[in-house]
C-alpha positions in Angstrom: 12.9 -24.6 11.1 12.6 -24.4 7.5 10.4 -27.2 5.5 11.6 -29.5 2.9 9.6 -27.6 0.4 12.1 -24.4 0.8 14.5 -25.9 -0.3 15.1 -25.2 -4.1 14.3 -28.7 -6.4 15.7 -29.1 -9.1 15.3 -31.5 -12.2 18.9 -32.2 -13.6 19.4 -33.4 -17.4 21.0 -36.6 -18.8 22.5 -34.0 -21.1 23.1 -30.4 -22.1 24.6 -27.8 -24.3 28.2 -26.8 -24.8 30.2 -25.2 -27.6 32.7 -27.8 -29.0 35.7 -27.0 -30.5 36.1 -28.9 -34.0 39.7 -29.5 -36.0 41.4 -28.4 -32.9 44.5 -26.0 -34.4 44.6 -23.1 -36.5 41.9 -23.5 -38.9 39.4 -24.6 -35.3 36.0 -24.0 -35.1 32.6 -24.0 -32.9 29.7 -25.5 -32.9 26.8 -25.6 -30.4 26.5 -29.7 -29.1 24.8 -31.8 -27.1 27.2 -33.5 -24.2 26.2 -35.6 -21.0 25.8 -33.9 -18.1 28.6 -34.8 -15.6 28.3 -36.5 -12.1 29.2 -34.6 -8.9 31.3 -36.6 -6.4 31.2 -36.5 -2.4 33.3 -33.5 -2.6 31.8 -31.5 -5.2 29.1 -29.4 -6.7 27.4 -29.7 -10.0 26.3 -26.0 -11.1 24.1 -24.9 -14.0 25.9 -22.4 -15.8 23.9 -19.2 -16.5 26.5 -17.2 -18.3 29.7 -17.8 -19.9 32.4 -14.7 -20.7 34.8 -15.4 -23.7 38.2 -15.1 -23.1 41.1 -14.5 -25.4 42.9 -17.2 -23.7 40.6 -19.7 -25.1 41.2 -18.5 -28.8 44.9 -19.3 -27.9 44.1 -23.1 -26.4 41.4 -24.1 -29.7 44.3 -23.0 -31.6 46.8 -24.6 -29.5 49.3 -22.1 -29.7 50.2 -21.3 -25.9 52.7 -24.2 -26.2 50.8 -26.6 -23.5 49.5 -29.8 -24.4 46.1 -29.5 -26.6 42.9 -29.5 -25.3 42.3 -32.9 -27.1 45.0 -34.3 -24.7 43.5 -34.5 -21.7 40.1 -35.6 -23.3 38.6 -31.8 -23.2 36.7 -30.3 -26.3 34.7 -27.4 -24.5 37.1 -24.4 -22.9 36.3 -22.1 -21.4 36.5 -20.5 -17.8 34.4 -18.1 -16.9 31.0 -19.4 -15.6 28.3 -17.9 -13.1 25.6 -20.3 -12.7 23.6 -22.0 -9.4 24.5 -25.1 -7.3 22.0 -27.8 -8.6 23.3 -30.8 -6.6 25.7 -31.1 -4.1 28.2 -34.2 -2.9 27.5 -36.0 0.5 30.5 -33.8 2.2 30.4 -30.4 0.8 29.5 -28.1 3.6 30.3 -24.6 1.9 27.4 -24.9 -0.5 23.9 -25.9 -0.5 21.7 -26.5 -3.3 20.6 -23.1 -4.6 23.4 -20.9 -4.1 25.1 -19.2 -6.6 28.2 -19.6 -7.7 31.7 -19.2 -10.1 34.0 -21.0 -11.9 37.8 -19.8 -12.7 40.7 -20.3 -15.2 42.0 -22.9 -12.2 39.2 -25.7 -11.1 41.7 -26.8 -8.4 45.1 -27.0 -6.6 46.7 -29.5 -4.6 46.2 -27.2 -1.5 49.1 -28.4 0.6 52.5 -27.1 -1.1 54.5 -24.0 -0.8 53.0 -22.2 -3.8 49.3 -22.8 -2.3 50.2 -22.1 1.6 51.9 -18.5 0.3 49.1 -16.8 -2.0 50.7 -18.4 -5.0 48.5 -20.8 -5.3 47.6 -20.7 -9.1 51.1 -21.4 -9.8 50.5 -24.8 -8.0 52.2 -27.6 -10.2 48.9 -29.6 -9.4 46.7 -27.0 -10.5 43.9 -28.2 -12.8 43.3 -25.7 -15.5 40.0 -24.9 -16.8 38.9 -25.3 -19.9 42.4 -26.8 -21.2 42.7 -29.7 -18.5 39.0 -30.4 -17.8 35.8 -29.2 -19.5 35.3 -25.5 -19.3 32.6 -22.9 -19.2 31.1 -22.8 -22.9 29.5 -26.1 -21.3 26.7 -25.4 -19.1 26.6 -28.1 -16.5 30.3 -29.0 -15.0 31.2 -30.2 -12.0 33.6 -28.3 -9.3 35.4 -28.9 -6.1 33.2 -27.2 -3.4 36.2 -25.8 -1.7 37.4 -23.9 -4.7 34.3 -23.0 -6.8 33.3 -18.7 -5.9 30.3 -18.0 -4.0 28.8 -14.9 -5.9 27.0 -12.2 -3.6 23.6 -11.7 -4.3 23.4 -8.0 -6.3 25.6 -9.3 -9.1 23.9 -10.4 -12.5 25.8 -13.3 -13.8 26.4 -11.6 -16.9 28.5 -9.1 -14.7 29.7 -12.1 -12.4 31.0 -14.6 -15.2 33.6 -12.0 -16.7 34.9 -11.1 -12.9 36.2 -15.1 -12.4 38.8 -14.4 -15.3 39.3 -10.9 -16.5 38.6 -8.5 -13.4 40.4 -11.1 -10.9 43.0 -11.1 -13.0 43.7 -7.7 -13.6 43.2 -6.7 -9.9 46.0 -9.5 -9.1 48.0 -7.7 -11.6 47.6 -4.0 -9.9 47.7 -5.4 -6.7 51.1 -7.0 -7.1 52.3 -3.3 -9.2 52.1 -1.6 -6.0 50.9 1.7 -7.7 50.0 4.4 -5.0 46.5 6.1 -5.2 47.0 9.1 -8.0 49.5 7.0 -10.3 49.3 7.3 -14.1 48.8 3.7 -14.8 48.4 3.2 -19.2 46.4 0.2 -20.5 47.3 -0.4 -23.9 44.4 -2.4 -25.6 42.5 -1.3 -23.0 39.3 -1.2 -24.7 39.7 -5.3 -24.7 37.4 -7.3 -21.8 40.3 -7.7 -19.2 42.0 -3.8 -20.1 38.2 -2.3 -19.6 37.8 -3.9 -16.0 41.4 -3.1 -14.8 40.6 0.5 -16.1 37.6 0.6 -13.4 39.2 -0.9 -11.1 42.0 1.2 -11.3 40.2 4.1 -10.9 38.3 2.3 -7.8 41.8 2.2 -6.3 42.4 5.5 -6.6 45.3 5.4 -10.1 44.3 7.5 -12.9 43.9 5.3 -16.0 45.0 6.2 -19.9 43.7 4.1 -22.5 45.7 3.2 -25.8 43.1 1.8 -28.1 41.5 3.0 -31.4 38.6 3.2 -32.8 35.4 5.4 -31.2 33.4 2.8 -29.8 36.4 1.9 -27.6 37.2 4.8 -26.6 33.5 5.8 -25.5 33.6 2.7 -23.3 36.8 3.4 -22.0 35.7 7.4 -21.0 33.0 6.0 -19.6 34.0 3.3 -17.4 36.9 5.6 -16.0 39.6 6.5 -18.1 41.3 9.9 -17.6 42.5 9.8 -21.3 42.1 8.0 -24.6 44.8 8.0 -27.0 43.8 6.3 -30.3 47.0 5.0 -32.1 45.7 5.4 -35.4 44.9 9.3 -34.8 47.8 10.4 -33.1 51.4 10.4 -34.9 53.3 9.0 -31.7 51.4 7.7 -28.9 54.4 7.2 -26.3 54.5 11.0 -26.7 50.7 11.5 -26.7 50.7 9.3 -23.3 53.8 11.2 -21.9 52.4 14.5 -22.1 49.2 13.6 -20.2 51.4 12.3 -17.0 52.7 15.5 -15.7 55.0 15.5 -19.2 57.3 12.9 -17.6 55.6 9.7 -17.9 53.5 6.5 -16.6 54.1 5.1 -13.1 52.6 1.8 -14.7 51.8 0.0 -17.8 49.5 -3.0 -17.6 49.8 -4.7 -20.7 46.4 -6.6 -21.8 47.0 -6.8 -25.9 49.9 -8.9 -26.5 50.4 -6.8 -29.5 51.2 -3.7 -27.2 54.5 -5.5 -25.7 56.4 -4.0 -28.5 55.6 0.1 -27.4 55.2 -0.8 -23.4 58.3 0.8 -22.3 57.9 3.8 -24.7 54.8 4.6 -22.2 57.3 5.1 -19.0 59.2 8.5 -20.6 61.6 9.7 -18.1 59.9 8.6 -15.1 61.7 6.5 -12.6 60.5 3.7 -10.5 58.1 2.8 -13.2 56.9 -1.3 -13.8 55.0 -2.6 -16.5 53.2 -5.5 -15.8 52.4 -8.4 -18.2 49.2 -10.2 -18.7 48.1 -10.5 -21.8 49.4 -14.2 -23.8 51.1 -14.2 -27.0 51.7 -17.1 -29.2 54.5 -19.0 -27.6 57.8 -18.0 -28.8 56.1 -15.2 -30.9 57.0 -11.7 -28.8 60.0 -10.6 -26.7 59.8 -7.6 -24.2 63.1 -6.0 -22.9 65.2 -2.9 -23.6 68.9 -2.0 -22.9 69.9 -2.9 -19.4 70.7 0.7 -18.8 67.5 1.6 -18.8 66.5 -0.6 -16.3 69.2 0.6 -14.2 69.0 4.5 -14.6 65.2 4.6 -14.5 64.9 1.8 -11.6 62.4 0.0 -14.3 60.6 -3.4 -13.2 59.1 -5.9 -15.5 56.5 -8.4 -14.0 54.3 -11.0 -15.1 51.5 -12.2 -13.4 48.9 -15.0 -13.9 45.1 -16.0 -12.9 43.6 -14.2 -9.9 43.0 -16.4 -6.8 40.3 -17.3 -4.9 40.7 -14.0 -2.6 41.4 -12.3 -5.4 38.2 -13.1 -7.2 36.1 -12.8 -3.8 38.0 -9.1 -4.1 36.6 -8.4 -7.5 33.0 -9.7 -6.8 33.1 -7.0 -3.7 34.0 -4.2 -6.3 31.4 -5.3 -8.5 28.6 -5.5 -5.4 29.9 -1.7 -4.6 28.7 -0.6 -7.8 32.2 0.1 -9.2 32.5 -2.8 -11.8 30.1 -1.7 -14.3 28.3 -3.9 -16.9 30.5 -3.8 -20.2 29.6 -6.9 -22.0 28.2 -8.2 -25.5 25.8 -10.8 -24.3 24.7 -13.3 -27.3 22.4 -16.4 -27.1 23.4 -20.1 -27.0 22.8 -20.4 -30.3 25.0 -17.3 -31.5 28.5 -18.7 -29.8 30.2 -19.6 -32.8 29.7 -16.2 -34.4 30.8 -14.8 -30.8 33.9 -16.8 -30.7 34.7 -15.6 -34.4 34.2 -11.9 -33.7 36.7 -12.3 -30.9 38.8 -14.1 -32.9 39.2 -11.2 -35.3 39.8 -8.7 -32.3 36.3 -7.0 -32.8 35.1 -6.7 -29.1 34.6 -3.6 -27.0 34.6 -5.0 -23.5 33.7 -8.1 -23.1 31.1 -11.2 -25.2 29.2 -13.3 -22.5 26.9 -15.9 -23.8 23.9 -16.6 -22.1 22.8 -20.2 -21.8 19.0 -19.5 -21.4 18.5 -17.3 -24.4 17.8 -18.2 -27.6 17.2 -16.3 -30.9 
């Protein structure tokens, strides 16, 4: 039997870092604050957040544009949703953690656990889902509280800075290929797949066996995206028609999927499917509300048996999925990682759409 003294101590703050949103809306902003430390209850964990990833959704929410309530509305100034950190102090009934052990937060901190939605693998469609970062405070703080039953437990052989990104983007995007049922050798096109969420679904896409195209521009993107797996790289600003570029490399006929990551690639989407039939093209990436329509004449759909789908947030088996792929060596480190102190100028450059992969902050660095 082990001693007291293995097991880890640790000395917990009164308070602790986080990146606050200021003038909530369009004009929002950053700054690095100081905020109390939170208070774990019988039923939950209180991690230490090593890493953070960035997320485009959380450009959306500062700027309150997703049509949901703000951020401000439910008391919450710190989004976020993305975290890998270590359990620092556990509730009097959590059993599935002990202090010490590592662990994940996701875009959903909870569910209601008992309804239709979270009995049939739908659960983060739950009507009682608590969402991160929007509903409660997110991951650009670096001690929050969790559920124990729904935080991750990360496997030991993943560096946070790899693990944070796989809650969100990676989850998400395996969720999304999962439920496009795309056989082993299908052409599957990511436009804006240089982006953080595009660049994971491109590796795990190839992990699954699909052969991945890439519709991005610029070099650095298209280096990341050759290396991490992609078949092809078509750069929309090179090539005079990229539906045709796209076509010609799958078999001259067409993608049998198009995962859409950019929400400024919903208007070419279809144009990526050519004359193939059977094809889907999957939704994930969020526009502004009310901002973007996808759809084409009805007799397409019909005489090229076309499927459009959306999906959300990867579940908890879809995350545990992800953290597996990464263990197996086959979800590669493609992150920006900046200091504490550097997360406003992080947040801006995502803002302005200049990030190959993905930005992950980490909370122990300074510069």
């Amino acid at each position: 039997m082990g001693s007291i003294t293995d097991i880890p101590q640790f000395e917990i703050p009164t308070h602790c870092k986080a990146g606050v949103v200021v003038n909530e809306g369009p004009n929002f902003h950053v700054e690095v604050q100081t905020v109390p430390v939170p208070v774990p209850g019988p039923d939950d964990i209180l991690i230490k957040l090593n890493c953070t990833g960035l997320c485009s959704s959380d450009i959306h929410l500062m700027q309150n544009d997703l049509g949901t309530p703000p951020m401000s509305a439910f008391g919450v100034r710190s989004p976020g949703h993305e975290g890998a950190g270590v359990v620092v102090k556990v509730g009097a009934n959590v059993k599935n953690f002990k202090l010490g052990d590592r662990a994940g937060i996701k875009p959903i901190m909870d569910t209601c656990g008992s309804c239709e939605l979270c009995w049939d693998d739908k659960e983060t469609y739950c009507k009682a889902a608590i969402h991160t970062g929007l509903m409660t405070a997110g991951t650009y703080q670096q001690y929050l509280v969790s559920p124990a039953r729904y935080a991750s437990p990360i496997p030991d052989g993943i560096p946070d800075e790899i693990a944070a990104p796989i809650m969100c983007s990676a989850s998400t995007i395996y969720r999304s290929l999962l439920e496009s049922n795309l056989r082993s050798g299908a052409w599957v096109v990511f436009p804006g797949g240089g982006g953080g969420v595009g660049i994971q679904g491109v590796q795990l896409a190839k992990a699954m066996g699909m052969r991945p195209i890439v519709v991005d521009t610029g070099a650095s993107k298209q280096k990341l995206a050759i290396e991490m797996g992609a078949e092809a790289f078509v750069d929309f600003k090179e090539v005079e028609d990229s539906a045709k570029a796209v076509i010609d490399i799958a078999d001259g006929v067409g993608a049998h999927g198009v995962v859409v990551t950019a929400p400024a690639a919903y208007k070419t989407a279809v144009s990526f499917i050519g004359q193939r039939i059977g094809s889907i093209i999957m939704c994930i990436g969020l526009p502004a509300a009310g901002s973007t329509t996808l759809g084409t004449d009805p007799c397409e759909y019909c005489f090229k048996n076309l499927t459009i789908k959306g999906t959300l947030v990867g579940s908890r088996r879809d995350t545990a999925m992800a953290l597996d792929f990464a263990r197996r060596g086959k979800l590669q480190q493609i992150s920006e990682v900046y200091p504490l102190n550097r997360m406003p100028e992080a947040v801006e450059k995502l803002r302005r759409g200049e990030v190959s992969g993905r930005i992950v902050i980490d909370f122990n660095r300074e510069e």
